[in-house]
N, C-alpha and C positions, 0 to 999 in steps of 0.2 A: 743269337739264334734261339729263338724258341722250342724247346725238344715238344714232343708227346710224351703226355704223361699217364703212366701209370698209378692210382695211387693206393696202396697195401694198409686196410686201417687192420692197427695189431692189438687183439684179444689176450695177448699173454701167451703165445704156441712158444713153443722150442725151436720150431720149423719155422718165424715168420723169418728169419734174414736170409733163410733158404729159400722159400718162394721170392725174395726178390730179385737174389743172382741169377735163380733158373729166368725169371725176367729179365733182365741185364745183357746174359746170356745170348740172349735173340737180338740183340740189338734194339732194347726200346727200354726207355730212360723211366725209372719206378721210382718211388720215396715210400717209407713206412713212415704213417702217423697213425700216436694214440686214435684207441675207438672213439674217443672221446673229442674230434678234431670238429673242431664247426662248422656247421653246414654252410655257413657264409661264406669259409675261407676252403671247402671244396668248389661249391659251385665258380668262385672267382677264380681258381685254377682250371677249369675247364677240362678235368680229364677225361682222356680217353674210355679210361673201364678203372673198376672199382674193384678191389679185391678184399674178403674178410677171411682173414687170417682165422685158423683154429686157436685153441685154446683150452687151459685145463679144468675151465668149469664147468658146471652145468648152465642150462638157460634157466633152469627155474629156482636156482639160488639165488638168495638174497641179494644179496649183492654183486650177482653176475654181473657183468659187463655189458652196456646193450648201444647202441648206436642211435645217434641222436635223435631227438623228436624229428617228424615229416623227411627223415632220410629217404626210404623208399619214394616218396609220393614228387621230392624233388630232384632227385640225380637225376640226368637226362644221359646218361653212358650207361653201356653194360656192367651187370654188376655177374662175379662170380665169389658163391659162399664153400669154403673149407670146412669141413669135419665143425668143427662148433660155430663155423660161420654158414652153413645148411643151418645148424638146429635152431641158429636164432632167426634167419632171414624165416625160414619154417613156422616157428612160434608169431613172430612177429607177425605173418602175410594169413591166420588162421588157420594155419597147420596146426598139428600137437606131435610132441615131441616124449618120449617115455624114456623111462630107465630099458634098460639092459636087462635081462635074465643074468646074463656075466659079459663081461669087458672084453671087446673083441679088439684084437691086439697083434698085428703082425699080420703075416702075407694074407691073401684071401684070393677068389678067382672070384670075378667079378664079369658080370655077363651083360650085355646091352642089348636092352628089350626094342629100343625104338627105330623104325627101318630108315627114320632119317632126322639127326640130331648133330650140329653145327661141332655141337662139342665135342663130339666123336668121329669126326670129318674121315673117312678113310681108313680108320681103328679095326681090327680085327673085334669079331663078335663075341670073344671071350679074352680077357687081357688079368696080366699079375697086377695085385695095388698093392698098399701097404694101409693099414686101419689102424686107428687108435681111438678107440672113443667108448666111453660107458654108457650116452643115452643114444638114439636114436628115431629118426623121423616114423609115427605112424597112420598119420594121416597126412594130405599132402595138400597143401593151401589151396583155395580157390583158383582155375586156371591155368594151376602147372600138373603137370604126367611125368610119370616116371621115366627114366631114361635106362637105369642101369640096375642090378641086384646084386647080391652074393647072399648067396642061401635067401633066406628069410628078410634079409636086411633092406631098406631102400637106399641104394647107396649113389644114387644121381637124380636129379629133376630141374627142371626147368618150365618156364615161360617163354617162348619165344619170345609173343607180342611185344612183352614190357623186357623183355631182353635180362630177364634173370637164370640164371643157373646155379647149381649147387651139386658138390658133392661130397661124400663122406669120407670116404680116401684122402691120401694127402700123396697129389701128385709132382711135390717138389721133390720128393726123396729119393734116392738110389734105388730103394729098394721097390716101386714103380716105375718098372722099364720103361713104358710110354708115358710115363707123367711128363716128360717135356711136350712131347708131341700134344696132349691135352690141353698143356697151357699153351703151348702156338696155336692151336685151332682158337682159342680164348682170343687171343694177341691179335691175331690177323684177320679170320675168320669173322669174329664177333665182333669187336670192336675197331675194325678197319685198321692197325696201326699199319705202318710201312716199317720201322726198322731203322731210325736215324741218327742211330745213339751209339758211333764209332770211336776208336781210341784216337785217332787219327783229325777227326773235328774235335774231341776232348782235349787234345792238345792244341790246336790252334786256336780254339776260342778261348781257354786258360790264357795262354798267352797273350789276348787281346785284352783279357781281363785284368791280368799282372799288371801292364801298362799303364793300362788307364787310373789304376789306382793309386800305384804308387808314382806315376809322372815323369816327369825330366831331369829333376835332379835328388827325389828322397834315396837315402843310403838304407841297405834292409842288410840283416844279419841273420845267419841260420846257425840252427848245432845238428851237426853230424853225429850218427850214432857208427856207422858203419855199415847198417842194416839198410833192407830194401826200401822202405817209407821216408826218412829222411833225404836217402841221397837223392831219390827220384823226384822227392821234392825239392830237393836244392836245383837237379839240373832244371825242371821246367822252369825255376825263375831264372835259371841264368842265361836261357834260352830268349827269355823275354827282355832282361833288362843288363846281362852280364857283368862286369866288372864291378857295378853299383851293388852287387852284393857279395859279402862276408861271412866266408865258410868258418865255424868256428869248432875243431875235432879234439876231444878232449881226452888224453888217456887218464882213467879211473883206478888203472892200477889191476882192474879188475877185467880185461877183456880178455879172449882166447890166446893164446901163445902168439907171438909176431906179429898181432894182427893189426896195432899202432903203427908197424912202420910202412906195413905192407898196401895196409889199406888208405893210408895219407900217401903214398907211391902214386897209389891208383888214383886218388882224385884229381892230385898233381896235374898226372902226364898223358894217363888215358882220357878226363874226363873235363879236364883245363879249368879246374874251380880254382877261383880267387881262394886258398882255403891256409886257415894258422892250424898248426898243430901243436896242443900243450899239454907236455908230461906233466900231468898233478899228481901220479900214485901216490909219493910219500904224503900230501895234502890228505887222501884221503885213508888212507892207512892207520893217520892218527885222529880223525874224526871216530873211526870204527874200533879203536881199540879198544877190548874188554866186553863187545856190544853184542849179544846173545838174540835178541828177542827180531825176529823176522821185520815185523812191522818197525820197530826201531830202526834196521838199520837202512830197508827203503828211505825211510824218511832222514836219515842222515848222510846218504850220498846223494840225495833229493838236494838239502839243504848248501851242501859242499857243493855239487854242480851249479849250483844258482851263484853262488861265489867267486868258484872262476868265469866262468862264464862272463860273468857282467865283470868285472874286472877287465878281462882280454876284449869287452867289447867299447867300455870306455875309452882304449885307445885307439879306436876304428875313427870316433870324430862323433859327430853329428849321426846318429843312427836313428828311425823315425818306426820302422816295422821288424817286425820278428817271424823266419817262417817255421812253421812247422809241420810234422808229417802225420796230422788228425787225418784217421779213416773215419768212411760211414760208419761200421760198426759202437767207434767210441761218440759217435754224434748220436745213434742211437740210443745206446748204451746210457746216457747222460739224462734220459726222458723217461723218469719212472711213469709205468701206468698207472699205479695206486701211490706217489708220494715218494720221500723220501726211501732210498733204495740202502743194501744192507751194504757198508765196505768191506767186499772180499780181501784185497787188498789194495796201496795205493799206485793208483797208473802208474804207468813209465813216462809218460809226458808230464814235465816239469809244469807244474801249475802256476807255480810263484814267477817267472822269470817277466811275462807281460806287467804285471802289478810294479812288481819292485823297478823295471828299467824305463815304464812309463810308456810301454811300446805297444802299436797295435798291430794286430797278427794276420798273417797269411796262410792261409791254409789250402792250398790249391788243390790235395786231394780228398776232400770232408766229403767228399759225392761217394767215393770208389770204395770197394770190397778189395783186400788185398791181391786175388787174381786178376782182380782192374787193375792195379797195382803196376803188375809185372807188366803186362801187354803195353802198358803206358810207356814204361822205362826199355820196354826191349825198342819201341818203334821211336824211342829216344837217343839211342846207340850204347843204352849202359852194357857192361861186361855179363856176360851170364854168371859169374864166378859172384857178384852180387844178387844178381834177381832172384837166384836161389838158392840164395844163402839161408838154411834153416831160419825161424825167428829168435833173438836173442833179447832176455829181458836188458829193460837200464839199468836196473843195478845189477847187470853183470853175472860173474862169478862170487858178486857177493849174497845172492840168494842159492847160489848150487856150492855154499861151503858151509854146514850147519853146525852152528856153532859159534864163538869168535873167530874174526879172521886178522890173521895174518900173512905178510908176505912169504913166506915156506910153506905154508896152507896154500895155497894160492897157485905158487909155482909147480909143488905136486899135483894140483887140481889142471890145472896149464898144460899139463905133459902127457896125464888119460885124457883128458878131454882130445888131444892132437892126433894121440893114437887110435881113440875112437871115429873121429870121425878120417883120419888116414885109413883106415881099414873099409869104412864106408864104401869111399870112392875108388879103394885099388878091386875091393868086389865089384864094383858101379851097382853102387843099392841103395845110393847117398840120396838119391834125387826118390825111389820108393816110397820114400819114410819125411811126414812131414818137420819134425823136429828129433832131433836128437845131442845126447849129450851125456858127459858125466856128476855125479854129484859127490864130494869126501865127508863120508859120513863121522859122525861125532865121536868112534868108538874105535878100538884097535883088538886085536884079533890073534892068537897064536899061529902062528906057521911054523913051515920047518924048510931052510934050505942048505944046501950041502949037508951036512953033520952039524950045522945049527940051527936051535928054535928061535922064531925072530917072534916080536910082538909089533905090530905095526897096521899102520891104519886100511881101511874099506872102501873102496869105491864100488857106488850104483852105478849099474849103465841103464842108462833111458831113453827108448826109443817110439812112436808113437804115428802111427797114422792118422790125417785128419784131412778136412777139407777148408775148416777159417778156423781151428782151434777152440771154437766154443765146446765141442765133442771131441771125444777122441779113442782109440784106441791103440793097445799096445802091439808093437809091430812084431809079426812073428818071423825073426832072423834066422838064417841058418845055422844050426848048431857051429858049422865048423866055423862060420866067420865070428861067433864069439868067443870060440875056441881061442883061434888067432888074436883075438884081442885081450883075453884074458892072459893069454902066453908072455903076448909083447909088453903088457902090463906090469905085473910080477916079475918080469926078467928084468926090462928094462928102467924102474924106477924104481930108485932105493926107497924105501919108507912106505910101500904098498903093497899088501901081499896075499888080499883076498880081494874077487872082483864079484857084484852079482849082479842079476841083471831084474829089473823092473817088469811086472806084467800085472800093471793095476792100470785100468780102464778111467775116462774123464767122462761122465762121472762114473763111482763116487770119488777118484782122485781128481789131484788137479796136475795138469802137464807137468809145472815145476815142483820139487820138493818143498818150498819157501815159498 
């Protein structure tokens, strides 16, 4: 089936993957491509409306970003422009575009002048936005009128005729109440969409897709992490082609406390996956011994998983496909706008395992946003005890142990981490806080208990609200339940005896310590 499409070309904003979900959202099927995407290979997708993402340049730098030659003059859909996608369609259409006196930044009331405007369909006549941007429109191109203000600002305009719109606000964000409502009058209103882009047809045309590909008799092989991406990816192909595929769940040595037997349990007998389970900790315990350096040791349980892994899959027989559980974000993610992109650090999806076992890969969720994710796997019958399962990187608890690791490092780290997030769910605040967890810091600490001074090691605790992780901030807990956690910590684990707790923001931190 052919969806409606939306398509989001992205200038570099912080906000573009956010205006696609609030898209998504509404039931209508969006793709982000670079500004720089060809007019050939738009117009041949036929989208419904066009969207330009903001962005943190100016239009009249050098090397700003700009949208291809005769883009205006050939899209034949609506287009709407974002904060630096107003100042280019603006610059572009004979407007002019100025600096700033100063950078207007955060909430604003923003008021609409015009008594009948598509894009403000049924909107109250003064509404909150959220602004970010240093230059702005001051003249308005031939043909378009202002829509909307805030103070002095032009912060909306439009074209009917030629079905352009723009505005300065960025109404993807939380922090603009009606910003959904703006983009539905956009969605519906403007560009005629219907809404056909359900979890429900997501799954049944996947599974028409799975079939067709891999046929009647190819053998396909998954690796289970335990987390929400992988297994939701495993059931829909076992949905599609069952027993022909091969669950492969690896203990690393390095997962949360019981979570090897508990969570191979579950794929078992709640979820009927063909699935092997393989203790490798000592495997990889001696790969990491003495290994300090963050990005080393990614890269050598990177290395060690691609080892067993293909080993336990060589005895499968004839194996043809590999799946795995790529989101849209990392298919994004992968499309630098300007070239080669900086390595933060290296993914958790094992890059080497297609190359080395010769195999070509399945990816059945590369379209979806992780809260596409869940909705896919709930209307799949997975357990909720999965779906929201905090996210857990691949290398484990071997980036939340700083330092070298070892198996006593490990099990200490295994025992706050169980306490922390047991406290969680007996306050029920588990589900609040997008990730949490603890980290055993490289350093040991005097205490004092009973009539002895102990010297013994530090755990962070980390807790963080977000909505996909690229943002985030640190979640503010109740004193008393850190209380309680800090209590059960120090009492309960020998070799622990100071707790603290994390309140650095993403950015400029990053969610994990490593």
């Amino acid at each position: 089936m052919q969806h409606e499409l939306i398509l989001i070309l992205d200038f570099g904003s912080q906000y573009t993957q956010l205006i696609a979900r609030r898209v998504r959202e509404q039931g209508v099927y969006c793709e982000i491509v670079p500004f720089f995407y060809p007019l050939e290979k738009i117009l041949e997708r036929n989208p419904k409306g066009v969207i330009l993402s903001g962005g943190p340049n100016s239009v009249y730098e050098e090397d700003a970003p700009q949208v291809v030659p005769d883009f205006y003059a050939s899209i034949n859909a609506p287009i709407l422009g974002i904060c630096y996608g107003m100042q280019l369609l603006a610059k572009d259409l004979s407007g002019k575009v100025s600096p700033s006196d100063k950078r207007e930044y955060g909430h604003a009331k923003m008021k609409i002048l015009s008594g009948k405007t598509d894009l403000f369909y049924e909107l109250p006549f003064e509404m909150d936005v959220w602004m970010s941007h240093g230059d702005h429109v001051t003249e308005l191109p031939e043909g378009f009128h202002q829509t909307a203000t805030t103070g002095d600002v032009v912060t909306a305009i439009e074209n009917e005729a030629r079905k352009i719109y723009a505005v300065q606000f960025h109404p993807e964000v939380s922090h603009t109440p009606l910003g959904k409502e703006v983009l539905r009058n956009f969605l519906f209103n403007i560009c005629g969409a219907k809404g056909d882009w359900t979890s429900k047809q997501f799954i049944a045309e996947e599974i028409a897709k799975i079939r067709a590909i891999v046929g009647e008799t190819d053998n396909v092989v998954c690796g289970l992490s335990g987390g929400v991406d992988s297994t939701v990816a495993a059931v829909l192909v076992h949905e599609a082609i069952g027993e022909r595929q091969t669950c492969i769940f690896v203990n690393n040595g390095l997962l949360r406390a019981d979570e090897f037997e508990t969570t191979l349990r579950l794929y078992k007998e709640k979820l009927h996956l063909n699935v092997i389970g393989v203790d490798a900790s000592e495997d990889f315990y001696a790969v990491l011994k003495d290994v300090v350096d963050p990005e080393l040791k990614r890269k050598a349980i990177g290395a060690k998983f691609i080892d067993v892994f293909d080993s336990e899959a060589t005895k499968i027989g004839y194996v043809k496909w590999l799946v795995q559980g790529t989101l849209y974000p990392d298919v994004i993610e992968s499309v630098s706008l300007r070239g080669a992109s900086v390595t933060i650090k290296s993914h958790h999806n094992v890059g080497g395992l297609p190359e080395k076992m010769n195999l070509k890969l399945i990816e059945p969720l590369r379209e979806l946003f992780k809260d596409e994710v869940r909705l896919i796997g709930k209307d799949l019958g997975i357990p909720h005890e999965i779906l929201e399962r905090h996210p857990f990187p691949g290398p484990g608890l071997g980036v939340r142990i700083l330092g070298d690791i070892t198996p006593e490092k490990v099990a200490l780290l295994q025992k706050a981490d169980k306490i922390f997030i047991e406290e969680l769910h007996n306050f029920k605040i588990y589900d609040d806080v997008w990730q949490a967890f603890a980290v055993l810091l490289p350093i040991q600490s005097v205490g004092v208990m009973g009539d002895f001074r102990t010297y013994e090691r530090a755990v962070a605790l980390r807790a963080v609200t977000s909505t996909d992780g690229m943002t985030a901030d640190w979640a503010r807990l109740p004193f008393d339940f850190l209380q309680k956690v800090s209590s059960r910590i120090t009492s309960e684990i020998r070799g622990i005896n100071r707790v603290v707790y994390d309140i650095s923001s993403k950015p400029p931190s990053t969610i994990e310590w490593e």
